[in-house]
C-alpha positions as CSV (number, residue, x, y, z in Angstrom):
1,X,-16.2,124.9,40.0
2,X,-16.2,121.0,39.6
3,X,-12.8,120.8,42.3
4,X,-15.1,123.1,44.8
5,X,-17.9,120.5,44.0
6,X,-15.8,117.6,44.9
7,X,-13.7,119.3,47.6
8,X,-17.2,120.4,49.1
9,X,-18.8,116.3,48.8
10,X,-15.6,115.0,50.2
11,X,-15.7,117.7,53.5
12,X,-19.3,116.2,53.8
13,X,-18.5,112.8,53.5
14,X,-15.6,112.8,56.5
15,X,-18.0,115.3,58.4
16,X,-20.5,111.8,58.6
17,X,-17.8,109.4,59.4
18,X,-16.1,111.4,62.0
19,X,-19.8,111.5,63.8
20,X,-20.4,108.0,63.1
21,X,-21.6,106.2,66.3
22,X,-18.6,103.7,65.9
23,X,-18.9,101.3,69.1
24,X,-16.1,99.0,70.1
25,X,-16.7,96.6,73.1
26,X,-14.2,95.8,75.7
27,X,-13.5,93.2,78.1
28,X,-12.1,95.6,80.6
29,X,-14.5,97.7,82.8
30,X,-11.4,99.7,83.0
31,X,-10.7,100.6,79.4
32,X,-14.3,101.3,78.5
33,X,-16.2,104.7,78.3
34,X,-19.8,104.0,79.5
35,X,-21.0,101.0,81.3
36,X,-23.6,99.4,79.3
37,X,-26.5,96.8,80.7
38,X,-28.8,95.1,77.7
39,X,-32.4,94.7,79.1
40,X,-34.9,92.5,77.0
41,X,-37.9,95.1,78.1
42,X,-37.7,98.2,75.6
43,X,-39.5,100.2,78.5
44,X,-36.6,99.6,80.4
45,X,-34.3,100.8,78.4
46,X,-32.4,104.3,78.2
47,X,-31.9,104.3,74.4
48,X,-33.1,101.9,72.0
49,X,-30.2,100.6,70.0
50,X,-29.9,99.4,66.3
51,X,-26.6,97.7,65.3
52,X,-26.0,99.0,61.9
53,X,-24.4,96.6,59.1
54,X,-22.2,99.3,57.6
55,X,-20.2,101.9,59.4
56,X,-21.8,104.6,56.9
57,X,-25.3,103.7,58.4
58,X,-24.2,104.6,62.0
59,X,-24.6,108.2,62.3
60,X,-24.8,111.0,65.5
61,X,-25.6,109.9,68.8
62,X,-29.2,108.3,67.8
63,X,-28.5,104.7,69.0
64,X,-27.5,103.5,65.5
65,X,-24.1,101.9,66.6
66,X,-21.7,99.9,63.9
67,X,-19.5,97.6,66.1
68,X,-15.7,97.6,65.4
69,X,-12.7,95.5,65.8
70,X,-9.9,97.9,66.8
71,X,-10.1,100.0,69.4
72,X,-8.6,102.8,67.6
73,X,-11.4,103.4,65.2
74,X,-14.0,103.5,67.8
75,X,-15.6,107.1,69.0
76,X,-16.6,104.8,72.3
77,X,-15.3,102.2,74.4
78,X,-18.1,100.6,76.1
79,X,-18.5,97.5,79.0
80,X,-21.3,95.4,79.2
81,X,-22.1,94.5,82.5
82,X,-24.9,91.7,83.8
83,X,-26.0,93.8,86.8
84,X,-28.2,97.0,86.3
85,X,-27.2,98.8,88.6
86,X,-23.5,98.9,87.5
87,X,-24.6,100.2,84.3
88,X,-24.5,103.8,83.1
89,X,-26.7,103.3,80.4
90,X,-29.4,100.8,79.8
91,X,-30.1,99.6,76.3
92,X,-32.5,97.4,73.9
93,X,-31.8,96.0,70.6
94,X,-34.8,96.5,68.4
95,X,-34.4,94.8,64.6
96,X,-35.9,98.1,63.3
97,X,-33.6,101.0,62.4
98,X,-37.0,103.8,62.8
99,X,-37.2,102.6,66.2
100,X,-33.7,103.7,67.8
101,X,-33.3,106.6,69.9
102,X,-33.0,107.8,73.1
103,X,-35.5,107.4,75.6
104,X,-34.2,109.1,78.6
105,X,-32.3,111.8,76.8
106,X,-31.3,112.8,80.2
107,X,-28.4,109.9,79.7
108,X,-27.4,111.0,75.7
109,X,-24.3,112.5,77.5
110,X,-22.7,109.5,78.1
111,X,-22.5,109.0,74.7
112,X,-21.5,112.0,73.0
């Protein structure tokens, strides 16, 4: 019973880092997955994103993004762009983790 315990905890565990919203940021428009344009107006934006300090934190596709170093650990490769109109999504950073999301859900595609 206490292996199906831990055997169950463990399949849990990987389930949540597997959906982890792990975000690595490229230099090539190329390489990357979704264009990505940071607007200083949260009205603006298509999801409000939190960068997370731990890749645990960073969970489903609800703007809670950990930021990695290799390319090989990340679930998406995004670009950021300067123009707006080149971007596929817009995003804010807020300093609150209750306030991320998606705001035009319409756009939560891009980053599945």
């Amino acid at each position: 019973m206490k292996k199906l315990f831990i055997l169950c905890a463990l399949l849990l565990l990987g389930i949540g880092v597997a959906n982890a919203q792990t975000v690595y940021s490229t230099s090539s428009k190329s390489d990357a997955n979704v264009k990505v344009y940071v607007t200083q107006s949260k009205s603006e934006a298509d999801l409000v994103v939190y960068k997370c300090d731990t890749k645990s934190d960073a969970s489903g596709n609800k703007g809670l993004w950990y930021f990695v170093s290799s390319l090989s650990e990340a679930k998406k490769k995004v670009y950021f762009t300067t123009t707006k109109s080149e971007a596929d999504i817009v995003i804010y950073y807020t300093r609150t983790k209750s306030e991320a999301g998606w705001q035009n859900r319409g756009k939560s595609s891009k980053m599945d």
